[in-house]
C-alpha atoms as a printed R data frame, in Angstrom:
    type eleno elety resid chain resno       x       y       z
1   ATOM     1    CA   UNK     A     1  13.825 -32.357 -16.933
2   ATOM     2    CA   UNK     A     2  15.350 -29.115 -15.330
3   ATOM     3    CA   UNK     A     3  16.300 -27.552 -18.670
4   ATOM     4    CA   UNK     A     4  12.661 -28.153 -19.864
5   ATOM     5    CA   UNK     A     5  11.085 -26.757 -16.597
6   ATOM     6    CA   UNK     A     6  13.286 -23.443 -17.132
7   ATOM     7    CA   UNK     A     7  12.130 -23.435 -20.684
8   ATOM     8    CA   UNK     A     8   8.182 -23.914 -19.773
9   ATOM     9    CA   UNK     A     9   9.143 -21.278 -17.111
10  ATOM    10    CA   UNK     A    10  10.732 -18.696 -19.768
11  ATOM    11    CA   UNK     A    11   7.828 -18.974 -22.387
12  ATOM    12    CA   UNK     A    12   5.285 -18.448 -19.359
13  ATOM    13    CA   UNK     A    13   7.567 -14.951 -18.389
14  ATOM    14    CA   UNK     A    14   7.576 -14.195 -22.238
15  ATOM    15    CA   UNK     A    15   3.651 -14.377 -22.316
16  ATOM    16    CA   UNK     A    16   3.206 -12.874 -18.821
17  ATOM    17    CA   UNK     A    17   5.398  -9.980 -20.622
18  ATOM    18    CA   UNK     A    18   3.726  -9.958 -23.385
19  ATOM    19    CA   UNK     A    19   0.318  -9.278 -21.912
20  ATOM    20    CA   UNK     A    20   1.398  -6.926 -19.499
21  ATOM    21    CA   UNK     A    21   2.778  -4.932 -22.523
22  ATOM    22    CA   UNK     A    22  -0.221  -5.420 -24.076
23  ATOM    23    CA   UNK     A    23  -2.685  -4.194 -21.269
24  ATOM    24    CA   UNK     A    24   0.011  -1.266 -21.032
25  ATOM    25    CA   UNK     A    25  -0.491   0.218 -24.666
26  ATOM    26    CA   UNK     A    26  -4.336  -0.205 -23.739
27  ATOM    27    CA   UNK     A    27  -4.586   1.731 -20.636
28  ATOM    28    CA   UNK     A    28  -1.487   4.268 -21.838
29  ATOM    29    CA   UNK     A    29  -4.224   5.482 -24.870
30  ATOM    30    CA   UNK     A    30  -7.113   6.031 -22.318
31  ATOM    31    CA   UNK     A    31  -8.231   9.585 -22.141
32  ATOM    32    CA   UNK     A    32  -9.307   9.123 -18.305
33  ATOM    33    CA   UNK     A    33  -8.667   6.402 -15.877
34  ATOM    34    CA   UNK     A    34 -11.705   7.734 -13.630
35  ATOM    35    CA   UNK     A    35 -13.528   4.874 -13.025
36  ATOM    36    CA   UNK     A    36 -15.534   3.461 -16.606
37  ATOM    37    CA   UNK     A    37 -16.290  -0.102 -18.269
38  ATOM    38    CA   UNK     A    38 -12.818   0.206 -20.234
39  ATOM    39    CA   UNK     A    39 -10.875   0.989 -17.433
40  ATOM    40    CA   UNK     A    40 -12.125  -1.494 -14.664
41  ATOM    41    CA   UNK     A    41 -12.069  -4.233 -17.640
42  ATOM    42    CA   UNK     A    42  -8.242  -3.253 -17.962
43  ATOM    43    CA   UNK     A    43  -7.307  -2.852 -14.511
44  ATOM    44    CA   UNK     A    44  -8.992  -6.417 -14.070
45  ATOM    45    CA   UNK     A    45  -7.432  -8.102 -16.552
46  ATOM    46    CA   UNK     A    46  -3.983  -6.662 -15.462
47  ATOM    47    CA   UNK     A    47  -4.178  -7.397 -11.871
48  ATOM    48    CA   UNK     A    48  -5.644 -11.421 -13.064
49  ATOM    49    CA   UNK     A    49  -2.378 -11.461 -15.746
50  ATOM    50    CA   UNK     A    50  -0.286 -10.596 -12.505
51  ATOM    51    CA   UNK     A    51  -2.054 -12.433  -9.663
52  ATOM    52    CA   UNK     A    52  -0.657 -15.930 -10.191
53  ATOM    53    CA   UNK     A    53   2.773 -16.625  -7.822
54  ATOM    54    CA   UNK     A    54   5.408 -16.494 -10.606
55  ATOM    55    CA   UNK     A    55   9.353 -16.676 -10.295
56  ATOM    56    CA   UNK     A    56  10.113 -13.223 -12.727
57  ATOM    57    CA   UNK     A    57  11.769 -10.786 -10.788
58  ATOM    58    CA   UNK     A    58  10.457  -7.505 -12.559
59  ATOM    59    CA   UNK     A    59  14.133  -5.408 -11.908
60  ATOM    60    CA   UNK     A    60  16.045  -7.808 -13.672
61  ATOM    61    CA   UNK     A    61  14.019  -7.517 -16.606
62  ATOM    62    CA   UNK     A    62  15.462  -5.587 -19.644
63  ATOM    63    CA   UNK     A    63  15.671  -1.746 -19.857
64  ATOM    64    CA   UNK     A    64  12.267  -1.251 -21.982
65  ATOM    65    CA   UNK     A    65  10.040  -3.713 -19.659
66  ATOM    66    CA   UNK     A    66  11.535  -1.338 -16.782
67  ATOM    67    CA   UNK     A    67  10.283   1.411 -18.539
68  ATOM    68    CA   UNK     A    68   7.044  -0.158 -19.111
69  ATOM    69    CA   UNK     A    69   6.714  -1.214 -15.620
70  ATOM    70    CA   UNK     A    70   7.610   1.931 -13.849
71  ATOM    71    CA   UNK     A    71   4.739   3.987 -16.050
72  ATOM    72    CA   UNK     A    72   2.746   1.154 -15.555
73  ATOM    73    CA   UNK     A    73   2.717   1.677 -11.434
74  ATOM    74    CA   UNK     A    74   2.069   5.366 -12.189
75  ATOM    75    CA   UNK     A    75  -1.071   4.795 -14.178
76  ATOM    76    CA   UNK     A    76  -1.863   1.703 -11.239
77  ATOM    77    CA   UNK     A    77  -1.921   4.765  -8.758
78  ATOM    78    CA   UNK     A    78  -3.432   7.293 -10.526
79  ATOM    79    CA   UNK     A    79  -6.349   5.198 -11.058
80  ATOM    80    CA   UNK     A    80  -6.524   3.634  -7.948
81  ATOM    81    CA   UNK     A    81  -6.626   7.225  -6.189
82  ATOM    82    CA   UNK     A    82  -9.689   8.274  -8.615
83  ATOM    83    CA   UNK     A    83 -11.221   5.326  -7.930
84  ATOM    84    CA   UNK     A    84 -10.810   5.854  -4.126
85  ATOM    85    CA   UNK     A    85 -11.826   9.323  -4.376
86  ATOM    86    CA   UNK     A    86 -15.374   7.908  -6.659
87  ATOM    87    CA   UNK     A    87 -16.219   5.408  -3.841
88  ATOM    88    CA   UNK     A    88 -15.312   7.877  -1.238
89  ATOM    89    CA   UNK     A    89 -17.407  10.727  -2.518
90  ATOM    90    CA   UNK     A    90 -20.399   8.017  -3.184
91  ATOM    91    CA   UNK     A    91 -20.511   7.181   0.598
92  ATOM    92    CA   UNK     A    92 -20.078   9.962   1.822
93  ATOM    93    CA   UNK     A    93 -23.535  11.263   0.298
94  ATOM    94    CA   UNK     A    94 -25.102   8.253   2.512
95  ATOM    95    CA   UNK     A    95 -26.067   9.667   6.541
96  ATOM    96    CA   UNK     A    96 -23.698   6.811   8.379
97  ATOM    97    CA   UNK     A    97 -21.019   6.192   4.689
98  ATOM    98    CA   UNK     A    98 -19.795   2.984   6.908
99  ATOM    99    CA   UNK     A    99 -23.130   1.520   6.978
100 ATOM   100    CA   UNK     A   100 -22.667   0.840   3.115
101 ATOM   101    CA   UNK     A   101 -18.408   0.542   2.923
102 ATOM   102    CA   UNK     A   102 -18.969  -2.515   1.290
103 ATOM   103    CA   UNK     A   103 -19.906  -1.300  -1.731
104 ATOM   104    CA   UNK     A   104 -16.449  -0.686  -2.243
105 ATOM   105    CA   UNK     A   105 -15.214  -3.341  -4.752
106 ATOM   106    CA   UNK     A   106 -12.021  -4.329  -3.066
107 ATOM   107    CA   UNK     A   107 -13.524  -4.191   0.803
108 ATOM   108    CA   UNK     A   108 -13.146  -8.068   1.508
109 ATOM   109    CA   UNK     A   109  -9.367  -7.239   0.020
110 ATOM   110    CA   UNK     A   110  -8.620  -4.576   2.983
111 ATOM   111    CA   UNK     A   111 -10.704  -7.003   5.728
112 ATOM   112    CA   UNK     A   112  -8.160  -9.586   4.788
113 ATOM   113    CA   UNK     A   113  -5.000  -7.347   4.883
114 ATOM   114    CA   UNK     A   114  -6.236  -5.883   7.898
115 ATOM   115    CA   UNK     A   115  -6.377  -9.202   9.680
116 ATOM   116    CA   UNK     A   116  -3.082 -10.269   7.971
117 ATOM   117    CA   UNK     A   117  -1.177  -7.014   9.195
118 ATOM   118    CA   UNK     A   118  -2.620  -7.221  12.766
119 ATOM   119    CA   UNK     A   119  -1.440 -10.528  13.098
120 ATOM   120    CA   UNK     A   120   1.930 -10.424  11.811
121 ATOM   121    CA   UNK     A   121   1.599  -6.721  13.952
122 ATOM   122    CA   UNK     A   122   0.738  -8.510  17.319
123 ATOM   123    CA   UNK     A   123   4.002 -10.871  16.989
124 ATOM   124    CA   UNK     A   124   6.074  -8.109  17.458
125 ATOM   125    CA   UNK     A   125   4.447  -5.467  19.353
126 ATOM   126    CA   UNK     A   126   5.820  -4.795  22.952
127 ATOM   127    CA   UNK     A   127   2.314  -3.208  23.714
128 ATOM   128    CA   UNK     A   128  -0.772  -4.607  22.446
129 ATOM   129    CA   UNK     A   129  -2.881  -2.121  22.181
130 ATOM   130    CA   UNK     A   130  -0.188   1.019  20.920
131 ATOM   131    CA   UNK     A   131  -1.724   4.918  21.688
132 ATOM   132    CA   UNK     A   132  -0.715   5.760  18.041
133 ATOM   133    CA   UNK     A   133   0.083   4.775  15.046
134 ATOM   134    CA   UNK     A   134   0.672   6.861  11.851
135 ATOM   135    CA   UNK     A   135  -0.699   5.974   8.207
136 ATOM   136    CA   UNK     A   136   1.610   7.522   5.572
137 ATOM   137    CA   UNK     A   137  -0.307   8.037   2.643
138 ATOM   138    CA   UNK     A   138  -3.681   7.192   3.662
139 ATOM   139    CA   UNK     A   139  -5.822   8.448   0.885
140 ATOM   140    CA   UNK     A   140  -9.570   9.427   0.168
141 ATOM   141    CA   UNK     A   141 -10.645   6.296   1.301
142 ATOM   142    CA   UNK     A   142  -8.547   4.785   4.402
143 ATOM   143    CA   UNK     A   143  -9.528   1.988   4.457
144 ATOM   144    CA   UNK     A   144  -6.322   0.352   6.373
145 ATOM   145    CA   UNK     A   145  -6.665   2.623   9.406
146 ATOM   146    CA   UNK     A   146 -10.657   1.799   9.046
147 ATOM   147    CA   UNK     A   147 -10.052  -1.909   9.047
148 ATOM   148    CA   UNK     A   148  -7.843  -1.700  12.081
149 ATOM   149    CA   UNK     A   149  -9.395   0.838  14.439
150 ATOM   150    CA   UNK     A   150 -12.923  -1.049  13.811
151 ATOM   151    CA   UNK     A   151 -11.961  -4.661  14.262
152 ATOM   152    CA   UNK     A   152  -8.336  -5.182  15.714
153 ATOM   153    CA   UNK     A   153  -6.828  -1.969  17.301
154 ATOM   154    CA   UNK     A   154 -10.134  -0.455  19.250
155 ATOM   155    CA   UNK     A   155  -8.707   2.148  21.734
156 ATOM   156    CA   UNK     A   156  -5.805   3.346  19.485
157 ATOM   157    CA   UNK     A   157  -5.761   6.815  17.239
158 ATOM   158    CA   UNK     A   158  -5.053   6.328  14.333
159 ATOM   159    CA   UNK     A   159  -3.356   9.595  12.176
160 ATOM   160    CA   UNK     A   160  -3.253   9.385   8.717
161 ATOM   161    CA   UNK     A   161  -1.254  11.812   6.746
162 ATOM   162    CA   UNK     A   162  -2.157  12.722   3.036
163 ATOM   163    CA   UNK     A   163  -0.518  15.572   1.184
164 ATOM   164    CA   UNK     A   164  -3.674  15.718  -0.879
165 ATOM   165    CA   UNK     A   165  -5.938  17.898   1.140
166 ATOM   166    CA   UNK     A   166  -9.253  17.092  -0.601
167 ATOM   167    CA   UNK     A   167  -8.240  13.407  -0.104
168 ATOM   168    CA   UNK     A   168  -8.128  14.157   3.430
169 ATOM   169    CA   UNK     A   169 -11.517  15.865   3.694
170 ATOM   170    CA   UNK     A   170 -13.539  13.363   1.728
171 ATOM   171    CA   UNK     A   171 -11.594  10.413   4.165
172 ATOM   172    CA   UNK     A   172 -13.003  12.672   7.205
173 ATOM   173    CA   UNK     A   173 -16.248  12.939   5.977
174 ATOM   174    CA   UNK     A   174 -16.412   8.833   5.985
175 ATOM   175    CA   UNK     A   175 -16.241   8.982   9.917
176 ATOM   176    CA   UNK     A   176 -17.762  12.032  10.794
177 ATOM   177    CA   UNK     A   177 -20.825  10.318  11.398
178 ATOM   178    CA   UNK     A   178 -19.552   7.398  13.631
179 ATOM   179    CA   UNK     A   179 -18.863   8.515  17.598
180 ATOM   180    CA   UNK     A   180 -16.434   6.165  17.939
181 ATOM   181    CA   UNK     A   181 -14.126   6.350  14.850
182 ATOM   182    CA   UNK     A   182 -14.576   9.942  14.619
183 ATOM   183    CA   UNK     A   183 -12.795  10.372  18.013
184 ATOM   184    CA   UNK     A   184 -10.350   8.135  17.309
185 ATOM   185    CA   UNK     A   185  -9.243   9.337  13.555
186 ATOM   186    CA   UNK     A   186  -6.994  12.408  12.617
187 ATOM   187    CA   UNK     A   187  -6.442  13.430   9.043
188 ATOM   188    CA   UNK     A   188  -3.310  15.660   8.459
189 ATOM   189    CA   UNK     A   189  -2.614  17.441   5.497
190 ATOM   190    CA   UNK     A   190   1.100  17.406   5.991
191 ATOM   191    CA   UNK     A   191   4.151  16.140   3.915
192 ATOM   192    CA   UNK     A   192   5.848  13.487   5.722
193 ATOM   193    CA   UNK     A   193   9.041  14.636   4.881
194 ATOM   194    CA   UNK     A   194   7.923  17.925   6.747
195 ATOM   195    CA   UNK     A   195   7.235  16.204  10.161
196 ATOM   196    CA   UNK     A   196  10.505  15.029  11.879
197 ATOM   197    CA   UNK     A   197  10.223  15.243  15.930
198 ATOM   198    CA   UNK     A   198   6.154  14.577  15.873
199 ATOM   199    CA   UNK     A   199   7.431  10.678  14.244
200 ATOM   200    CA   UNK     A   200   8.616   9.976  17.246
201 ATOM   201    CA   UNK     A   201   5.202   9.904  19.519
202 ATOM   202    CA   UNK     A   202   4.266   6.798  17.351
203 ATOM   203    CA   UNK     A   203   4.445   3.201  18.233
204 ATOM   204    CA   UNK     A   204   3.642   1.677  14.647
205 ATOM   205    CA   UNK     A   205   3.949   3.691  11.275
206 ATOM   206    CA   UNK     A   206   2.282   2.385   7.855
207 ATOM   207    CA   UNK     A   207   3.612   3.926   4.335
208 ATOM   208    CA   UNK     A   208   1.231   2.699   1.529
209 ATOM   209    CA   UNK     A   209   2.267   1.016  -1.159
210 ATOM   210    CA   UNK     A   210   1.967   4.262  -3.383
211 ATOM   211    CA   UNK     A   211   3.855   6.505  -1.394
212 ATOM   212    CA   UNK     A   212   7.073   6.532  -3.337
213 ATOM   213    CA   UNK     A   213   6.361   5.254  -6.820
214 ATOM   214    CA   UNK     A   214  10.059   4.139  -7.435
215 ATOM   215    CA   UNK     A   215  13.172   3.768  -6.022
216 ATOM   216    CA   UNK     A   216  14.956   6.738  -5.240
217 ATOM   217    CA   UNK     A   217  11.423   8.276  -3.237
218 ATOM   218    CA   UNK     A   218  10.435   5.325  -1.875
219 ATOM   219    CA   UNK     A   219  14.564   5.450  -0.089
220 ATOM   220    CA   UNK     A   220  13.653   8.936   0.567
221 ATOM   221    CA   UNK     A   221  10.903   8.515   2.671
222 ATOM   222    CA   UNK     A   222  12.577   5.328   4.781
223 ATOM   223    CA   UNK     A   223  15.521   7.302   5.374
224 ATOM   224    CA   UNK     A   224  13.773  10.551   6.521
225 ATOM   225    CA   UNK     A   225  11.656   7.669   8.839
226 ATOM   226    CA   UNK     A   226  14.926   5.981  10.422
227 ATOM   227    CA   UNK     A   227  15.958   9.336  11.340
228 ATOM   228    CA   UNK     A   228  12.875  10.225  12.759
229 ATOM   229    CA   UNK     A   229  10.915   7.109  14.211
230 ATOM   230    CA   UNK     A   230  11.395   6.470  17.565
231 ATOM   231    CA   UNK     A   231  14.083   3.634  18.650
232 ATOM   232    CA   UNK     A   232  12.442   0.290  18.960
233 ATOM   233    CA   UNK     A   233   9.250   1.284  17.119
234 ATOM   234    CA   UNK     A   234   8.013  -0.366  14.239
235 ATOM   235    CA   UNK     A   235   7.417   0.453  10.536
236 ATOM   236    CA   UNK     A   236   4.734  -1.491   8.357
237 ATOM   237    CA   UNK     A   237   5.754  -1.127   4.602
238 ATOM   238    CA   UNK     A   238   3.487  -2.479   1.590
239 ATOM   239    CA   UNK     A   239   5.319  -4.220  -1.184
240 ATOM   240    CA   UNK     A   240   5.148  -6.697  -4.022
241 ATOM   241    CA   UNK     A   241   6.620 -10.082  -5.370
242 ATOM   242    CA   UNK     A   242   6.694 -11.792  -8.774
243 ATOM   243    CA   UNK     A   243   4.518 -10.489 -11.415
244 ATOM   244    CA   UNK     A   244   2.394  -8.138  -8.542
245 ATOM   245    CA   UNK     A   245   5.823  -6.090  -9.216
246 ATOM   246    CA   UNK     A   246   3.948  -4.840 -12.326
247 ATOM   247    CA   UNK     A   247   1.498  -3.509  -9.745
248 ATOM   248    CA   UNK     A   248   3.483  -1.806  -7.203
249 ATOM   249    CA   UNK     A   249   6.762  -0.900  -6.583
250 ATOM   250    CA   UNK     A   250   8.966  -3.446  -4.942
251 ATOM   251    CA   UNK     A   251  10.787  -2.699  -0.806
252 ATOM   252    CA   UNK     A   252  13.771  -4.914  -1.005
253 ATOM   253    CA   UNK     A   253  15.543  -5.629   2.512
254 ATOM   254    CA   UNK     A   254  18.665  -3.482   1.480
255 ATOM   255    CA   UNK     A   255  15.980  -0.474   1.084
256 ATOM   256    CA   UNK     A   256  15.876  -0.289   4.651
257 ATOM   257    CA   UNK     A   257  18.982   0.916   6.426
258 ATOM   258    CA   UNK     A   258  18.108   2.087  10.207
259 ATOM   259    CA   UNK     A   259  15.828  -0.762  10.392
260 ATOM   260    CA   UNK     A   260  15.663  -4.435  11.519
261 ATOM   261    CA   UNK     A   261  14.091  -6.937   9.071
262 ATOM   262    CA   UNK     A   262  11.327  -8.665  11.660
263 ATOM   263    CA   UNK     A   263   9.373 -10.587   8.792
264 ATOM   264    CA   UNK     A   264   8.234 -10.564   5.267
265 ATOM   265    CA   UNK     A   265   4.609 -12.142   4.136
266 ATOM   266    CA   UNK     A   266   4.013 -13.169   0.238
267 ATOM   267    CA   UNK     A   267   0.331 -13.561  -0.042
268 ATOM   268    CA   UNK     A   268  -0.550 -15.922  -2.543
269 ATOM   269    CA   UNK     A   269  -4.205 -15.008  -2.661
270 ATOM   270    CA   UNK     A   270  -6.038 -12.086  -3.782
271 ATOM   271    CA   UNK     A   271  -4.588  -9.671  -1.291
272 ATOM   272    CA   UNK     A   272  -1.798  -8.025  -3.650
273 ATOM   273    CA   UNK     A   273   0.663  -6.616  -1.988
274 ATOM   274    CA   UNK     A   274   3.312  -8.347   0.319
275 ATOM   275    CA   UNK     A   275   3.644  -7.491   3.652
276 ATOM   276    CA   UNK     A   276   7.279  -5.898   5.665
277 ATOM   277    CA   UNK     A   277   7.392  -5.477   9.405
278 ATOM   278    CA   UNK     A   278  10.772  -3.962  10.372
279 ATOM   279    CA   UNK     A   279  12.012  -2.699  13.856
280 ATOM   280    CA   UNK     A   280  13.478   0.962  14.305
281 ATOM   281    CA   UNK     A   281  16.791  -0.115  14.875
282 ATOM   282    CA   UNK     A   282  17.954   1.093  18.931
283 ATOM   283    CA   UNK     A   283  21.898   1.705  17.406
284 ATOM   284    CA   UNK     A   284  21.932   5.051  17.073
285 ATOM   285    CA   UNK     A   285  25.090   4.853  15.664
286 ATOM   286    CA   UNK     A   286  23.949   2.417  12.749
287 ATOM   287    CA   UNK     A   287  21.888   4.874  10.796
């Protein structure tokens, strides 16, 4: 019975392949991926073909699906950033844009990550409610540091760094309006990799999925934030498992020297990405 599970198993990763391809050459010979009937009817149907918990692991796959899958992530961002930047420009024509945030398609998506990051968050936080945290890579539409300041972290400010600067202004414009979140909210149009002692005021850091879009950045950034994070603070990291590695690019454990593995989260549901939580290691010596 085991050989014919591995065999069901390897025709469903052959098909799950195949359509992935498939979706690829689609999107690949779009002139835009601005937000448009094609586009949202690929992105769906990739993100559906991908959803489903599946054993593949993505880097073992041959050296053309790699290829695939790595300008497969790139498109993933590119048109997740326009379609940040559409939403974020639409409410931001509205007086109070947060009054109508859940026009946003994927909203419900960042209410439960938000929840899901807080609570892994509060297992491991020494103080429960931290003066700062950073958001690395936070994007036209922040809707992470939103999430967080308005329902689970309500007297912390939050900083989000983009290296985008019209990013940062249409994010700014989204709070302006609100006393509270307005206060609490700084946008700063700095490379990360530019900021080294100013890492260390902050209690939690986030780095989006899509900052690093393989490997070698994605190292670069960790490594610049173990030498730079504060000892004993912690760093949120997005990543993916199974076929949502078509998605996003993948944090594996050994990606992390500098820091202590506290937990990893697979979701299984329709929030995406997986979840990291590791500790800035107090070792000085270890980094």
């Amino acid at each position: 019975m085991g050989s014919l599970g591995s065999l069901v198993s390897c025709d469903q990763e052959e098909v799950l392949i195949q359509n992935v391809c498939e979706i690829y050459d689609n999107l690949s010979t779009l002139k835009s991926l601005k937000p448009s009937k094609d586009v949202d009817t690929l992105f769906t149907r990739l993100v559906l073909t991908c959803m489903p918990p599946s054993p593949i692991d993505v880097t073992k796959l041959s050296g053309k699906v790699q290829g695939i899958r790595s300008k497969l992530i790139r498109l993933c961002g590119e048109a997740e950033g326009l379609l940040e930047s559409h939403f974020s420009a639409l409410l931001g024509s509205y007086n109070v844009p947060l009054d109508h945030i859940n026009i946003f398609p994927y909203y419900t998506n960042y209410i439960k990550l938000g929840r899901l990051e807080y609570t892994i968050l509060s297992n491991y936080i020494t103080n429960q409610n931290p003066s700062d945290i950073a958001f690395i890579g936070s994007g036209p539409l922040p809707l992470t540091s939103i999430v967080l300041a308005s329902y689970h972290l309500r007297n912390t400010m939050f900083h989000n760094y983009d290296i985008d600067r019209s990013a940062n202004a249409l994010a700014s414009n989204l709070v302006a309006a609100d006393p509270d979140l307005s206060k609490r909210m700084l946008f700063h149009d700095t490379d990360i990799m530019d900021v080294t002692a100013g890492l260390s005021d902050y209690e939690v850091v986030f780095l989006a999925a899509l900052v690093g879009l393989n490997k070698e950045d994605k190292r670069k950034v960790i490594d610049h934030l173990a030498k730079y994070m504060a000892p004993g603070s912690l760093l949120m990291l997005r990543s993916a498992h199974g076929a949502r590695g078509f998605l996003y690019p993948i944090v594996e454990p050994s990606d992390l020297p500098g820091f202590d593995i506290l937990a990893i989260f697979h979701p299984m549901d329709d929030v995406i990405n997986s979840v990291i939580v590791a500790r800035k290691s107090k070792d000085k010596y270890q980094y």
